[in-house]
N, C-alpha and C positions, 0 to 999 in steps of 0.2 A: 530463542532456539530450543527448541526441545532435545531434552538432555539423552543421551542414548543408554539404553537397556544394562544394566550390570552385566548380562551372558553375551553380551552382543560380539566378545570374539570366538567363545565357543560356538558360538550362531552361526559365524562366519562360517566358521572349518566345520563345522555340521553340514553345511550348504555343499562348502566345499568338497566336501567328500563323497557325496552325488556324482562330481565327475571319475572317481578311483573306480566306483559301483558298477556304473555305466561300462567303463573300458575295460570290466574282467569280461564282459560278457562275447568281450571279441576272441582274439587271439586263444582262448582254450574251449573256446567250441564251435571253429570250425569243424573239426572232422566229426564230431553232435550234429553238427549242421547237415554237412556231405552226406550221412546214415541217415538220417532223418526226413529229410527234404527231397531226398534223392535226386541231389547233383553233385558233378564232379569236385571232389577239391578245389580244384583251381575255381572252379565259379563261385563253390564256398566263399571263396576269399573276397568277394566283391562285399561281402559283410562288412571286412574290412575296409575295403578299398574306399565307399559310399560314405561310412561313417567320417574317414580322414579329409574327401571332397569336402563334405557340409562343413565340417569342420576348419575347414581353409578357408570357408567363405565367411559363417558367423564370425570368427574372432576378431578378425580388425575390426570388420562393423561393431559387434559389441563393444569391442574394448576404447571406441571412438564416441558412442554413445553413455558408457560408463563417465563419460569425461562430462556430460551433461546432467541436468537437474533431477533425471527420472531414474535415479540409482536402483532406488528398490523397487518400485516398476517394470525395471529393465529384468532385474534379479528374478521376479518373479513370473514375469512372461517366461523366460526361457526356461525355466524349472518346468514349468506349466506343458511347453512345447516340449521339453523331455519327458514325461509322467506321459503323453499323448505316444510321443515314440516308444515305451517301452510298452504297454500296452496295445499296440498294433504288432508289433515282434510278437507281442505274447501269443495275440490271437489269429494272426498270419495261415490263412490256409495256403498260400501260395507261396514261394522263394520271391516273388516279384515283389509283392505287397510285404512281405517280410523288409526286403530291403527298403523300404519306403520309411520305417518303422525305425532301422539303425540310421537311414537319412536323418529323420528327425530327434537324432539321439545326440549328432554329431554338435549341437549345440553346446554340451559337456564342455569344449575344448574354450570355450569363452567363457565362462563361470568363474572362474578362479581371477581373469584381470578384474571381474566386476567386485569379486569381492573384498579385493586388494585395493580395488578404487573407494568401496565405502569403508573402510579401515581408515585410509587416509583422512578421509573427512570425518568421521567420527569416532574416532580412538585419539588418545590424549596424548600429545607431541612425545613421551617419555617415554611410552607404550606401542607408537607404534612402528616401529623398526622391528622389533621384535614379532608385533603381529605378523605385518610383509611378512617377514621369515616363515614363520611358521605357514599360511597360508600359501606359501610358495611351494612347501617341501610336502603339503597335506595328497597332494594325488601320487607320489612315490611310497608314502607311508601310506595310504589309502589299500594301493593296489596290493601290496601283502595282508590287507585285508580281508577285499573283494576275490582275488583269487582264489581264495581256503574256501570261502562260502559260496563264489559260483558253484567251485569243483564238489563240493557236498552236495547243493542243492542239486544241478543237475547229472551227477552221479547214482543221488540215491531214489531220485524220484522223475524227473524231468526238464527238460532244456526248459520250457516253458516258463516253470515254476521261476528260475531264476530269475525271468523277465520279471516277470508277478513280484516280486523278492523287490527288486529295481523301483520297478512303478510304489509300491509300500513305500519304499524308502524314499525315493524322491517328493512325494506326497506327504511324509512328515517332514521333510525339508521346507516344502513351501509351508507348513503350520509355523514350522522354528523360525524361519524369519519373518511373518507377519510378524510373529509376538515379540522379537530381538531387535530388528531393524527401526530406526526411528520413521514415522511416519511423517509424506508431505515431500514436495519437492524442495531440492537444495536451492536457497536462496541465495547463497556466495558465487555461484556460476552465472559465467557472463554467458549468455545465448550466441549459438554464433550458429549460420547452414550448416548443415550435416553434406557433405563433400560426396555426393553421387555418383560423380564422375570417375572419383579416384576410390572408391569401394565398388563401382564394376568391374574397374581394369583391373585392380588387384584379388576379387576375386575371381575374374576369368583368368589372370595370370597364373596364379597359384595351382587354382583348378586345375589349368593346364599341364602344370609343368609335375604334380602333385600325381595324375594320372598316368603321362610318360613314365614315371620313376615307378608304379607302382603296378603299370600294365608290363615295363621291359620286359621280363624274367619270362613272360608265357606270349607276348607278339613277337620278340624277337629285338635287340638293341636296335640293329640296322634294319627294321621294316620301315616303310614309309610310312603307317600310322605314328612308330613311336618318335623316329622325325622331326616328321610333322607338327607332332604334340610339342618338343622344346625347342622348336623353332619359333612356333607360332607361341609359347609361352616367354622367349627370350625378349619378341617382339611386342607383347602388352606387358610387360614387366618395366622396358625400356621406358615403353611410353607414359606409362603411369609413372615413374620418378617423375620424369617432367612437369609431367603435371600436378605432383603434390610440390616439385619446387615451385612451382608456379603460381600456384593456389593461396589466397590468403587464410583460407579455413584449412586447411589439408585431414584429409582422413589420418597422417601419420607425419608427425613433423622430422622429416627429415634431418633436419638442421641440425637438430640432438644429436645424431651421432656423430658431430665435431666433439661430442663431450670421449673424451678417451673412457671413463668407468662404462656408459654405454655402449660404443662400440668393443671394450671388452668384454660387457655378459652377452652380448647378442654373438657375436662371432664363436665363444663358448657354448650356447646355447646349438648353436648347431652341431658341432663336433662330438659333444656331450649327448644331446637326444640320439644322435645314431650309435655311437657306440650304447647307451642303455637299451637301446632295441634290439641290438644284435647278441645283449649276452639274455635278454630277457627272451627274445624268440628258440632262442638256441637253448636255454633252460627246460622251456616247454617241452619242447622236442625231443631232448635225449631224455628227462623223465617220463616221457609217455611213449616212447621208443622200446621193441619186443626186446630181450636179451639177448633173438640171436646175430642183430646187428652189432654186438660186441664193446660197443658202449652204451645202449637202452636200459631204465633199468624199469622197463616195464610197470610201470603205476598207471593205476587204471586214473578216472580221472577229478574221483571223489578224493583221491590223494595227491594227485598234481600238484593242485592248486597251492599245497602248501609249500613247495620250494618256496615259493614268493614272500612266505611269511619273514624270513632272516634280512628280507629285502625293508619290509616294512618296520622291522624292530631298527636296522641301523640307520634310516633316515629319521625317524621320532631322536633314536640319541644325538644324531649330529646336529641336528637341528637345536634339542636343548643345549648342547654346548655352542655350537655359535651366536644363542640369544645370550647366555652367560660371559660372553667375549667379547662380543662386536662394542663393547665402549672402550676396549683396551686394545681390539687388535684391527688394522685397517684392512676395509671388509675384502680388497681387492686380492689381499694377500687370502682369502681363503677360497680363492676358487685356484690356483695350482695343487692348493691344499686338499681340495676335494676330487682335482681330476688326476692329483698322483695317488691317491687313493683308490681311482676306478682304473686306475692305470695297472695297480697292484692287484686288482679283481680279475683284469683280462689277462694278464700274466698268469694267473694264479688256474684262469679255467683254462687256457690254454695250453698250460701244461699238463693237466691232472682235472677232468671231469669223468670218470669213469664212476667213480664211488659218491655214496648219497653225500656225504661228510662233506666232500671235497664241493658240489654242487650246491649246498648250504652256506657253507663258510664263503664262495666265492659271491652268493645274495646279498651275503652279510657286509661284505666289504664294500659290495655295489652300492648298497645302500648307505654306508656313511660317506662314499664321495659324494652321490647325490644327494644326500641332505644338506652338506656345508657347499658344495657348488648351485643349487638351487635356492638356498635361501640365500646366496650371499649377492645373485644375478638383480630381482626385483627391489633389493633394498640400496644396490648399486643404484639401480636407476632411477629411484624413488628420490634419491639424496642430489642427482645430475638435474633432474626437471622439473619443470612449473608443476605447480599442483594440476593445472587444467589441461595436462598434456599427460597425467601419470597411464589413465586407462589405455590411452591409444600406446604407449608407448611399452607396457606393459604388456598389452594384448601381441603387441609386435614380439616380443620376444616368446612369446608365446608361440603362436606363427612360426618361426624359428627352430624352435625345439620339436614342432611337430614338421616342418622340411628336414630336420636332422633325423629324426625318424624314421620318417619316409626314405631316405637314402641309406638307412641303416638296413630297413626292413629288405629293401630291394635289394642293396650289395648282397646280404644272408642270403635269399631268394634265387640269384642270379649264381653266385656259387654250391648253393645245395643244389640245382637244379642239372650244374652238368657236374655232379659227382651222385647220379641217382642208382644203388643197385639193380639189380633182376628182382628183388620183393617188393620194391618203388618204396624203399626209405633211404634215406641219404646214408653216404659211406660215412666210416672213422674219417677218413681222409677231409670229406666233404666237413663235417664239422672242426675238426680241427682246424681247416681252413679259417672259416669262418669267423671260428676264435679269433686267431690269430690277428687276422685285419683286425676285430675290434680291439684287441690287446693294442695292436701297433695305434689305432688312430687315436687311443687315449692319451698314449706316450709320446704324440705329434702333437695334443690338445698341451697336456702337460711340460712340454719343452718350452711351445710359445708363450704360456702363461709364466715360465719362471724366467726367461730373459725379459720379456715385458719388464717384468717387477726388480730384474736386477738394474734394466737402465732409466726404469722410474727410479731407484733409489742413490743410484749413481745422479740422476739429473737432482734429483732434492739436495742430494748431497752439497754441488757443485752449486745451487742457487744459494744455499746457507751460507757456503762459504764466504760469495761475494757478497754479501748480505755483512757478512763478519768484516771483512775485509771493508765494505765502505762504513760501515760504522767505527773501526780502528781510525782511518784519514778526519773523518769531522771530530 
């Protein structure tokens, strides 16, 4: 077996942080886009919209293929297919062909299970919990990044340039892991079909229901389009469980989430990705909001970007503290840990986003829930399942976090939308709103996670005891 690379985890989150790169380039230039391209905002937004589709559809796939022989293959196609879409973005004379560009970018969002799948199989059984973690929490720490240096690069010079920026960087990515990653396909995986059937249905399902939630806010809740969309999304959601129950190969084994640590970072993973969109979207907005909407504090958008930075400093710390932990403390117990912690971020904007201080420190805080709730999710699941089920299962929570997303972004969307002034920027009222739900759905996240844990410890309890008690009688 050939032995893998001394850098091969810095490799990894090298790789990995391609996708933090890639998703600045959304959410703070839209209205770059809107001036630019000259279309409306709202169409702007399909930037978004297009990236999160492709994205719905890559990641189980990837992350079910990650589960197969062609690990660095796979890793390196999909870098390959992003370095192509950022470079069509860049060189985009059209908003159409632009969007083709962020289609082909939405790859990003399956990166991270692949590189958590080749952790698993080449990092040293003592080493890698620890990686997971880190590689988990690398695109929250990424993104106070990618932020700071989108907002400089296309501040001081041009939207473009960022793309250019993007494609560089992804283009030394794929160098880093030719040279880190061990070459050759895995020889410890059993070959099994790749599950067709049940990667259509879930990515037209997804697709489906991914576009309802993200079209609501500008067709209308009750129009027959948006309907239509989670109807018809309810309907190939339904069908495809069936059919991965049914399946002896399945794109995503189901079955796992009889494991309770499972189905507690995935049900997490949802509640969690919406609430971080909703204080992340709502950050953007009142830093680049005029003064005379009364909470804006007007930054143009070469300084934007850097609210995001206190974002990226507190998931790097929580993350080295829960690699310094996780052999002393059980990992389950650090995700109330981390979403009372986001719980204390959404409280905290919600009462007081007016002043920079206040907007900083509330990143800050964002970010150490999500570093100890994100690293504590994949290394959860990593310890519940077979090794040859880690990527699909993986990639699912992945999925997950970006539906959590996705309803994060809309709820924001659909309340800033009927609280819009006469200038067409959202009222005080309208954000504070907005706060507010994500304040409360952390503290909905955070309740479930500490009764969970009070009557897992009550059930431990109560197995010991009978445990004591039959070994007292023999």
């Amino acid at each position: 077996m050939t032995e893998p690379h001394p850098r091969l985890v810095p490799g990894l989150i090298y790789a990995a942080l391609s996708t933090a790169i890639v998703s600045s380039l959304g959410m703070l230039l839209v209205p770059t886009i809107s001036a630019e391209m000259d279309v409306p905002v709202s169409t702007a937004q399909w930037m978004l919209t297009i990236n999160l589709l492709a994205g719905a559809v890559a990641t189980p796939v990837m992350g079910r293929l990650s589960d197969g022989p062609h690990k660095k293959k796979l890793l390196l196609v999909a870098l390959s297919i992003i370095w192509v879409g950022c470079v069509v973005a860049a060189l985009a004379p059209t908003f159409t062909i632009f969007l083709v560009g962020r289609a082909l970018q939405g790859l990003t969002y399956g990166i991270v299970a692949v590189t958590i799948s080749l952790a698993r199989r080449h990092v040293s059984p003592s080493q890698v919990q620890g990686s997971i973690s880190s590689l988990s929490v690398t695109v929250a720490s990424g993104i106070g990044i990618g932020y700071p240096l989108t907002g400089i690069i296309a501040g001081l010079f041009d939207y473009r340039l960022a793309f250019w920026f993007a494609a560089l960087f992804v283009l030394t990515a794929i160098v880093v892991v030719v040279r880190t990653v061990p070459a050759g396909p895995d020889a410890t995986v059993r070959r099994t079909p790749f599950d067709v059937a049940g990667a259509g249905l879930l990515a037209l399902g997804l697709g489906t229901l991914l576009l309802g939630i993200s079209e609501g806010p500008r067709w209308g809740w009750a129009s027959p389009r948006i309907v239509t969309c989670i109807v018809l999304a309810v309907l190939l959601l339904t069908l495809w469980v069936r059919t991965e129950l049914r399946s002896p190969h399945p794109l995503i084994n189901l079955r796992v989430f009889r494991q309770g640590e499972v189905l507690l970072a995935n049900g997490t993973a949802i509640g969690l990705g919406a609430a971080m969109y909703i204080g992340l979207s709502v950050a953007s907005l009142v830093a680049q909001a005029p003064a005379s909407t009364g909470y804006g504090m007007a930054m143009p958008v070469v300084w934007a970007g850097f609210v995001m930075l206190p974002l990226s400093v507190g998931s790097f710390l929580a993350n080295r503290v829960v690699r310094s932990v996780s052999h002393r403390v059980h990992l389950a117990t650090l995700l109330p840990i981390g979403a009372g912690l986001m719980a204390a971020a959404g409280a905290l904007l919600w009462g007081a986003h007016s002043e920079l201080w206040e907007l900083l420190l509330g990143m800050f805080a964002f970010g150490l829930g999500i570093g100890a709730s994100y690293a504590a999710m994949p290394a959860l699941i990593a310890r519940s399942v077979a090794t040859e089920e880690l990527g699909s299962s993986v990639s699912f929570n992945q999925v997950l976090r970006t539906v959590g997303s996705s309803f994060g972004t809309a709820m924001s969307a659909a309340v800033i939308a009927t609280n819009m002034a006469p200038d067409h920027h959202p009222t005080g009222s309208g954000i504070t709103a907005v706060l507010e739900i994500g304040a409360l759905l952390c503290a909905a996240v955070f309740a479930v996670l500490v009764v969970h844990a009070l009557l897992t410890r009550q059930a431990t309890g109560a197995l010991a005891s009978r445990r004591w008690q039959d070994q007292g009688r023999t």
